[in-house]
N, C-alpha and C positions, 0 to 999 in steps of 0.2 A: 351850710355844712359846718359841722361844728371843725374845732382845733383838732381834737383827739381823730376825726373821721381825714383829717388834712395827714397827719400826721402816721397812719397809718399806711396812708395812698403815699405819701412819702418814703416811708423805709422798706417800702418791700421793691427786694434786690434790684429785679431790672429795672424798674421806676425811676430809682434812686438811680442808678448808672445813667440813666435818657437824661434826668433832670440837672446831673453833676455836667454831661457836654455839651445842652443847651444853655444852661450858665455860662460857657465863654464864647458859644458862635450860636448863628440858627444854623438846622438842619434841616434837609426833608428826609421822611420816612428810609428811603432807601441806603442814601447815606447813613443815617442811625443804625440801621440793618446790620450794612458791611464793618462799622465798626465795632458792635456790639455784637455783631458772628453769629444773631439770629434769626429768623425769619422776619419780612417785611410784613407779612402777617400778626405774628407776636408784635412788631412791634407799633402796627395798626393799630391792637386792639389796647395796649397800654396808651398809647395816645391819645386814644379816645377816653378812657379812665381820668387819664390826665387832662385833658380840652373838659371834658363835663364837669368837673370840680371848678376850671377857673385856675389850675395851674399851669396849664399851657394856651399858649393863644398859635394861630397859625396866620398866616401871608402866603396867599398866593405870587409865587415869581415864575414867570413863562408855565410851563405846564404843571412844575411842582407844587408843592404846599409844603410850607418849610415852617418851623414851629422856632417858639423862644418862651422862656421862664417869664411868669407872671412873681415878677423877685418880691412886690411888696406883700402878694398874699402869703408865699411862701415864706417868707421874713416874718409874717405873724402868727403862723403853724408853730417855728423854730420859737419864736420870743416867748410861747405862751408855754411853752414845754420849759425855756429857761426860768419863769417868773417864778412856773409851781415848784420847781428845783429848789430855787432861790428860798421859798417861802417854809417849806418843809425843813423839821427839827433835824441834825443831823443827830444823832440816835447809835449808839453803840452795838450792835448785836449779844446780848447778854444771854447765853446756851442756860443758864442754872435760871432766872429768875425771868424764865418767857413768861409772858400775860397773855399767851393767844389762845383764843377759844380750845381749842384741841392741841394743847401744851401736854395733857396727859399722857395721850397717845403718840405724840410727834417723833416720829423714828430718830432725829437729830441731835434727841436731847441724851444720849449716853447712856451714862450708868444710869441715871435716875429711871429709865426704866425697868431694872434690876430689882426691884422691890418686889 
């Protein structure tokens, strides 16, 4: 699974909420449920999104199965989004002297399309 396929499984909403409370405890599904105020279904079916990538792992404890953050893969989802940050020109947004393919037509550019 690439970074960018980590990182998507990462920021979408409820994801990112399972993943933000697994980070300070494990949980099993049900508790995730009652805290997060939505079905233990919904949040079955994210777990499993999450368990199939490798971001969450689970432990069985008496009948439950309680889950916890896989920190180091998800620490190289986040590092590889800061590296490209990092790496990238920081770049002015310049309205009069855009170079983008469809600068002619771009509704943002003002008067210039007054002509």
């Amino acid at each position: 699974m690439t970074d960018l396929e980590l990182l998507h499984i990462i920021t979408m909403p409820t994801r990112y909420q399972i993943l933000m409370l697994l980070l300070n405890h494990h949980y099993c599904g049900k508790a995730l449920s009652a805290k997060l105020g939505i079905s233990e279904s919904a949040v079955s079916q994210h777990l499993q999104v999450l368990k199939n990538c490798g971001l969450v792992t689970g432990l069985r404890i008496d009948y439950q199965m309680h889950y916890q953050v896989n920190k180091d893969l998800m620490l190289r989802a986040v590092n590889a989004l800061c590296q490209a940050l990092s790496e990238t020109e920081k770049t002015h947004w310049d309205q009069e002297n855009c170079d983008c393919e469809f600068a002619a037509s771009c509704s943002r550019r003002g008067d210039s399309r007054k002509s």
